[in-house]
matplotlib code that plots the C-alpha trace (Angstrom):
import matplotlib.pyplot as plt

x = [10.9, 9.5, 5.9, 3.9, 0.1, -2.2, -4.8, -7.7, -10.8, -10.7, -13.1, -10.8, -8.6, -5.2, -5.3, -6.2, -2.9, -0.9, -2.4, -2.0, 1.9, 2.2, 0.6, 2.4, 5.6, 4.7, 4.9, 3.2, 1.2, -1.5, -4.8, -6.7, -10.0, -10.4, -13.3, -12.5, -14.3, -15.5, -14.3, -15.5, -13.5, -11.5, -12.2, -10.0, -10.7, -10.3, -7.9, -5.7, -5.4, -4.9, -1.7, -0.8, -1.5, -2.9, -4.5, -7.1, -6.6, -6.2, -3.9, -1.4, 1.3, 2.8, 6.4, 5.2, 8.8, 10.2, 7.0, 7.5, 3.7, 3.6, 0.4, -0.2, -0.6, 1.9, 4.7, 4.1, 4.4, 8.0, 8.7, 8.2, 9.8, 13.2, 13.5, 13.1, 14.5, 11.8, 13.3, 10.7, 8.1, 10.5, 13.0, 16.6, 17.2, 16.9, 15.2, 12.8, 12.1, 11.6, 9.1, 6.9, 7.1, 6.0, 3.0, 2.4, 2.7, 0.1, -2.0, -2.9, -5.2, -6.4, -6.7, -7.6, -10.7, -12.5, -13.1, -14.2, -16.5, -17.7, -17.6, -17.8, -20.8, -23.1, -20.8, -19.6, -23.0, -21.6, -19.3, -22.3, -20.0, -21.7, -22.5, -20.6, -16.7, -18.6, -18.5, -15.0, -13.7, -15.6, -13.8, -10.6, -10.6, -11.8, -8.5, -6.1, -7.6, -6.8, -3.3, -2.7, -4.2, -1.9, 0.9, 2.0, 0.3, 0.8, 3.9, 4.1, 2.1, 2.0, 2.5, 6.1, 7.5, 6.5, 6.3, 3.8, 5.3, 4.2, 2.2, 0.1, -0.8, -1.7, -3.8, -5.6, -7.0, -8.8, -9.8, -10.6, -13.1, -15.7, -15.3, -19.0, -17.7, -17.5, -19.0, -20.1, -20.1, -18.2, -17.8, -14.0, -14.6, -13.7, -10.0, -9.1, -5.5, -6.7, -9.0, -6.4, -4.2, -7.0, -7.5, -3.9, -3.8, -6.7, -4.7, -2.0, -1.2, -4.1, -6.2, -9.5, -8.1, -7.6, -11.0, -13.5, -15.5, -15.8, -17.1, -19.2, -21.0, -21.5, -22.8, -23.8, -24.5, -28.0, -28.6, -26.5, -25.5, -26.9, -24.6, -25.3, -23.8, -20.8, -20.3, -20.9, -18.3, -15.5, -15.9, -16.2, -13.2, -10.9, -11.8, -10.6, -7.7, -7.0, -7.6, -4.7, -2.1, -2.5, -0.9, 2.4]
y = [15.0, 15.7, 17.1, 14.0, 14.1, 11.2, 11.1, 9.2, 8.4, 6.8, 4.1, 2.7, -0.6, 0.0, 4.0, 2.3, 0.3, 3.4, 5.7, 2.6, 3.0, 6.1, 6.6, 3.9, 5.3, 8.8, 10.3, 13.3, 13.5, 15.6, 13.8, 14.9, 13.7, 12.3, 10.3, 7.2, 6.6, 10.5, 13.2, 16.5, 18.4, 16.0, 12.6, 10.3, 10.9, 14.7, 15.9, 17.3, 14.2, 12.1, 14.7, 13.4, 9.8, 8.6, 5.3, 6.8, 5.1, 5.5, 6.1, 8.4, 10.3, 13.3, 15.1, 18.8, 19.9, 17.6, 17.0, 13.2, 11.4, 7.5, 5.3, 2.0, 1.3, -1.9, 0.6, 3.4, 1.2, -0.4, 3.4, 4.6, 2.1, 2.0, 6.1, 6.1, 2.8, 1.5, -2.3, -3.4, -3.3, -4.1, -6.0, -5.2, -9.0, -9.7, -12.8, -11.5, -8.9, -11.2, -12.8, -9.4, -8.4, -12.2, -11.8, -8.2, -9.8, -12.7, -10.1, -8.5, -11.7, -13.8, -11.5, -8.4, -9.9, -9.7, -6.3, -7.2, -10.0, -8.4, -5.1, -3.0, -4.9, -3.2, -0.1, 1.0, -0.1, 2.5, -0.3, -2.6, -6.3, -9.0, -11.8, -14.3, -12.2, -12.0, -15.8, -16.4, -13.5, -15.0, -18.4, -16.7, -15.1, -18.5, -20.3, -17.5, -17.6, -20.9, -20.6, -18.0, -20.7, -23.7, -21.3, -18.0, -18.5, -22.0, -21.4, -17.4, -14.8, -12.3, -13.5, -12.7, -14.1, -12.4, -9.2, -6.5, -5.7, -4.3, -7.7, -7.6, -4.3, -4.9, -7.9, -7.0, -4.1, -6.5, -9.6, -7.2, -5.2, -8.9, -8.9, -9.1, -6.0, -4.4, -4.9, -8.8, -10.1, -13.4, -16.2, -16.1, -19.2, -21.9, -20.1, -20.2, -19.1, -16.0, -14.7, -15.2, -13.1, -10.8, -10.4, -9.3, -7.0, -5.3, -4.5, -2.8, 1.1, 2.8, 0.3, 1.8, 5.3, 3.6, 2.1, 4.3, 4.3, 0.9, 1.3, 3.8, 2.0, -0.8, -3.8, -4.1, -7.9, -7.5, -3.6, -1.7, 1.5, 4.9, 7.3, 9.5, 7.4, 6.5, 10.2, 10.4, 7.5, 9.0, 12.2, 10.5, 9.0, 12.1, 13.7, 10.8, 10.6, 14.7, 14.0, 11.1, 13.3, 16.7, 14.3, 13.0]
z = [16.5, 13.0, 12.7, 11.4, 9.8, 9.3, 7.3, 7.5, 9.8, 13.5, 12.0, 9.3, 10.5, 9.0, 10.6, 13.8, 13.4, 12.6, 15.1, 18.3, 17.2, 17.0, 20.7, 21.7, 21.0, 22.5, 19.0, 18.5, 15.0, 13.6, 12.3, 9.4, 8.6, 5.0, 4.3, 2.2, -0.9, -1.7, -4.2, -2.5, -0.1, 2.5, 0.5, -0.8, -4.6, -4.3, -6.5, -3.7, -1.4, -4.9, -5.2, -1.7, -2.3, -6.0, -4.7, -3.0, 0.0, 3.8, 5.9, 4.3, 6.6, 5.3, 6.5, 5.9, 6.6, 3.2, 1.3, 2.2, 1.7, 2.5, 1.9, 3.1, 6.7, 6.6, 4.7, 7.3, 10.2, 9.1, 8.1, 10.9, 13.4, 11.0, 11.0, 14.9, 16.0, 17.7, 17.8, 20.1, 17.7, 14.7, 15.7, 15.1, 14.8, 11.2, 11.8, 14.0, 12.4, 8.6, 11.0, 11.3, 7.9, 6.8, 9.0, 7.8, 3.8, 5.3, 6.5, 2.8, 1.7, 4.6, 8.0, 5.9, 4.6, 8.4, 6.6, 3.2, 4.2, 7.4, 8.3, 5.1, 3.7, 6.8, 7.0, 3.2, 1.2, -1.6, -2.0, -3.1, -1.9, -3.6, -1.5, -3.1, -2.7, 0.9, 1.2, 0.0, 2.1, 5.9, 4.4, 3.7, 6.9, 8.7, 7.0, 8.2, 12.1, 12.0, 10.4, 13.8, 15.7, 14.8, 13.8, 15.4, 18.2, 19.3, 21.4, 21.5, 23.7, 20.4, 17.1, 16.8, 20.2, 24.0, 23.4, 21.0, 17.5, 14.5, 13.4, 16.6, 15.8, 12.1, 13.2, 16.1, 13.9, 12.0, 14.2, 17.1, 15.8, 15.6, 19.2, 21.0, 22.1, 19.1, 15.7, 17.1, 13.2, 13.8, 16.7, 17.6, 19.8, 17.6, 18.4, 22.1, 20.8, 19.2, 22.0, 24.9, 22.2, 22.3, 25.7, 25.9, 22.9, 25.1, 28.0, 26.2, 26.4, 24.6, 23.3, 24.6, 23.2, 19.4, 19.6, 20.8, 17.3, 17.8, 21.5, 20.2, 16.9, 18.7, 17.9, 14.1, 13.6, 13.6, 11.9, 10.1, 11.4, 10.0, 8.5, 11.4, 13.5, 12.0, 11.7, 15.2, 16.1, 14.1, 16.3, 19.5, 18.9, 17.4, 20.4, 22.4, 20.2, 20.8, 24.6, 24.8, 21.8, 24.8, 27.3, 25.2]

ax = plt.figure().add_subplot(projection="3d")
ax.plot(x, y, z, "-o")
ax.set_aspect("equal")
plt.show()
């Protein structure tokens, strides 16, 4: 099996995706902290990660054996299940398997902004969010819990059929971190659907493992977390995640 490194922090949603795969699958990878947003040494606008990945953003993998860098979470995952032939998260059936990549393309501009609207205003402040993109992203986010509501999760258990795949993984990253829980920034109850979908994603292998900086910051609804303590999270959870990596 190929030596794999991720790069990123435990915190970020799309590296929570990414690093819930590749525990799932018993994969073996090597994390590398990189913190989003900063040019010194181990941030994403240093000149050496840019070399890696010239977006800037996180995750990346990295094949040291070829040289092969990936960014994007959504690319990495179908990467990585296509190269290993994990057809139970990407399904061999091209059908089924159009049906994940459609979620993952729904994903970008309606799930994706429980981040934008939510969580980075009281956790990335460098970012400086004005309000009104805040508004239109909590809408945009309302609109596409809904759309799962009515939609993929009207007859299925998981959004593509009865079993996990890549799109359960890509969303759960998002809509599970508002959780009370959690971050407690948004009232999932309007969507019975989506919390008994939750519920489930929490009993799959390694879920409390993936989200211990989550367990850890806590509820934020109310105060935003220090610096500190974000810090403090992110290492709370690589040890977790170094813990769960010493047993595959």
């Amino acid at each position: 099996m190929k030596h794999l490194i991720l790069y990123g922090v435990p915190f970020s949603q799309p590296v929570r995706a990414v690093m819930w795969l590749l525990l799932l699958k018993h994969h073996p990878f090597e994390m590398v902290l990189i913190n989003p947003g900063s040019s010194g040494n181990n941030g994403s606008r240093h000149p050496d990660y840019l070399a890696k990945n010239p977006g800037g953003t996180i995750p990346c993998i990295e094949e040291p054996e070829t040289g092969f860098t990936l960014a994007e979470a959504h690319a990495i995952l179908t990467y990585l299940a296509r190269i290993n032939g994990w057809t139970d998260v990407y399904p061999e059936d091209e059908q089924e398997r159009a049906k994940v990549d459609w979620y993952l393309h729904f994903h970008h501009r309606n799930i994706r902004d429980a981040s934008l609207g939510l969580v980075a205003p009281k956790i990335r402040k460098d970012l400086d969010i004005p309000e009104l993109i805040q508004e239109n992203a909590r809408r945009t986010l309302t609109s596409g819990l809904s759309a799962l509501e009515s939609g993929w999760l009207s007859d299925n258990k998981f959004l593509v059929g009865d079993s996990v795949t890549l799109a359960d993984l890509a969303a759960y990253a998002e809509i599970g971190q508002l959780q009370p829980q959690f971050t407690n920034v948004y009232d999932l109850s309007p969507f019975p659907k989506v919390q008994r979908w939750l519920n489930d994603m929490m009993q799959v292998e390694h879920h409390d493992t993936v989200h211990v900086a989550l367990t850890e910051l806590g509820d934020i609804s109310v105060e935003a977390p220090s610096m500190e303590t974000i810090k403090s999270a992110n290492k709370a959870a690589l040890g977790a995640l170094k813990a769960a990596l010493a047993e595959i």
